[in-house]
ZAMARGU-4260 file (C-alpha; in steps of 0.2 Angstrom, whole numbers, plus 5000, padded with zeros to 4 digits):
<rodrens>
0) 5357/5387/5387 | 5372/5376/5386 | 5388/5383/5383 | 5397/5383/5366 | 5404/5367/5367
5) 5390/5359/5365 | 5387/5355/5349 | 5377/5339/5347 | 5365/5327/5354 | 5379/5317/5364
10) 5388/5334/5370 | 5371/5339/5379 | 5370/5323/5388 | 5387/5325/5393 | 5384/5342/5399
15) 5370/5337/5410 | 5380/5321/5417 | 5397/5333/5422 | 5384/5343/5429 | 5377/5329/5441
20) 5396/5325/5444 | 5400/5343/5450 | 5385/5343/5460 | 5389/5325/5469 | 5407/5333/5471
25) 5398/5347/5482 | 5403/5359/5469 | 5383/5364/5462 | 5378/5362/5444 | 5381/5381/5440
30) 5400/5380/5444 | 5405/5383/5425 | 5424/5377/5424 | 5423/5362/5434 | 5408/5356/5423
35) 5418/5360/5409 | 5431/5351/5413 | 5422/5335/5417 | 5413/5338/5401 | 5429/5338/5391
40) 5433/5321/5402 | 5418/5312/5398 | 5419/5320/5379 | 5435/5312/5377 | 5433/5297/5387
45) 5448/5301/5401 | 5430/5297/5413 | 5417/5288/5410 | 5397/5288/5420 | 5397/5279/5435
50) 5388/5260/5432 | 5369/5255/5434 | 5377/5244/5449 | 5382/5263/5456 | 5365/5269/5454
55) 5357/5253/5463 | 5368/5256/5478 | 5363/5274/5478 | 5345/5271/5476 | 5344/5255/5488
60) 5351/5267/5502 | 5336/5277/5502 | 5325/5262/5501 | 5309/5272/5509 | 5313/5290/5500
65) 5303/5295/5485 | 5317/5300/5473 | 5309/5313/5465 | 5303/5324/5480 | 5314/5314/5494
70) 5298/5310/5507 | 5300/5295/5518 | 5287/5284/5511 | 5280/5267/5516 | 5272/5262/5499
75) 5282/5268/5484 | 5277/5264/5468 | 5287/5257/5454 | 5289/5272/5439 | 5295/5270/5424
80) 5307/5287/5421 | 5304/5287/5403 | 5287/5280/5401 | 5282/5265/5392 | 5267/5276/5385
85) 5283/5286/5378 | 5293/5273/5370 | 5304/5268/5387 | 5309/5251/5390 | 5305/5240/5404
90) 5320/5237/5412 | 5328/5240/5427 | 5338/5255/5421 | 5322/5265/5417 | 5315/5263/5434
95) 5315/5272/5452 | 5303/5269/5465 | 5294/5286/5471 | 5277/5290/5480 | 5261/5290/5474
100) 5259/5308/5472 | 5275/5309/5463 | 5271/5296/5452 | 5253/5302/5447 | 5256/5321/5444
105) 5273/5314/5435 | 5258/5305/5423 | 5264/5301/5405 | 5278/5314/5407 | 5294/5315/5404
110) 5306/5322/5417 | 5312/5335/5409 | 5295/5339/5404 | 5285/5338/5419 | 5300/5347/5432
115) 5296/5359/5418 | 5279/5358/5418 | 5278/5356/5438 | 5290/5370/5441 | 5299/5378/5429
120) 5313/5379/5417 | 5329/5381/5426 | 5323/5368/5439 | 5322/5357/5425 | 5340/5361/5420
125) 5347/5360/5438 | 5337/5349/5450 | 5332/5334/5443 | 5333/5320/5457 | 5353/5314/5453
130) 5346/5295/5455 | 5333/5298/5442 | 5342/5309/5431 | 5358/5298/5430 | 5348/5285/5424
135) 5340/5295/5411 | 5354/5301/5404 | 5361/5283/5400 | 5348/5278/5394 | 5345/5294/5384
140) 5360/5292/5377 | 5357/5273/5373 | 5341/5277/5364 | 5348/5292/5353 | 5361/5280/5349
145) 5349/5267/5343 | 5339/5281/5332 | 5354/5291/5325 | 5352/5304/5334 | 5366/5305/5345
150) 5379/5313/5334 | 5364/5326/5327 | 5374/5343/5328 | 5366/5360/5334 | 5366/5363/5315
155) 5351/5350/5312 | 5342/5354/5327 | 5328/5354/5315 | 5327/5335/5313 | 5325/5334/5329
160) 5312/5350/5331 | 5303/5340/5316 | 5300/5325/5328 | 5298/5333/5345 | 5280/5335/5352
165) 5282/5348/5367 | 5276/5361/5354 | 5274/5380/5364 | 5281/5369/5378 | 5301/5373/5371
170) 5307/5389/5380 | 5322/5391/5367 | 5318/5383/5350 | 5331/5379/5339 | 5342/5376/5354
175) 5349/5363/5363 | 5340/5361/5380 | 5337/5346/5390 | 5321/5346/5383 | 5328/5341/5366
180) 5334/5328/5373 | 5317/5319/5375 | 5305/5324/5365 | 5308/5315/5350 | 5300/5300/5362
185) 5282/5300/5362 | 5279/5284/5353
</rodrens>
């Protein structure tokens, strides 16, 4: 569960980016008050994400690792983060390359949803790939943007509770989670 200051759509995304930062500052994703303060940063606008340019670099340095599991692989497959079967666009910034394996149990899943489904909750809150999961974010945050979602405030949760399909799936209903995040995409 997020902390307090999270009150909307955009706030979780936020929350989920500071925590990528803290981990890439070799901090961890459950050191509180320097995730809070990048939170506040990126709320405010004092920091911004790094660009898709950043996340090219990052992702072309491990040209033959699965991002999802990190094997050394010969023949990775092209996977689209947000599936297309889910709404996701086919563009560059919804795209890792990842093995086979990865890409097949991963299915028509989210990635929330299936580190969720492959693992459990708390994985899902704090060890999504940091390639993948930058990405995601963005482009979650472009997407809830584009269906008005974005400013939605922990008051309405219900809109989005109305449109979301993961159903028993939810560990905390009527919360924020980074579950929320995707599942109004199913398309």
């Amino acid at each position: 569960m997020p902390p307090s200051a999270v009150k909307t759509v955009e706030d979780l995304i936020f929350w989920q980016y500071a925590k990528i930062i803290s981990k890439s500052a070799g901090m961890g994703k459950k050191n509180y008050g320097f995730i809070m303060e990048r939170f506040k940063k990126l709320q405010s606008g004092e920091i911004e994400w790094s660009t898709s340019i950043r996340e090219y670099v990052r992702e072309s340095e491990r040209k033959d690792e699965c991002i999802y599991c990190g094997e050394e692989c010969e023949d990775l497959t092209l996977e689209h983060i947000l599936p297309l079967s889910r709404g996701g666009p086919d563009t560059p910034d919804n795209a890792v390359h990842v093995c086979q394996s990865c890409n097949s149990r991963k299915g028509s899943k989210r990635p929330y949803e299936w580190f969720y489904d492959e693992y459990d909750f708390d994985k899902a809150k704090y060890d999504m790939p940091r390639i993948a999961e930058g990405k995601y974010l963005k482009l979650l945050h472009k997407l809830h943007e584009e269906n008005g979602t974005l400013d939605l405030h922990e008051d309405e949760l219900e809109r989005l509770c109305d449109q979301c399909d993961l159903g028993s799936k939810c560990p905390e209903e009527e919360t924020l989670s980074p579950l929320c995040l995707e599942g109004v995409f199913r398309k």
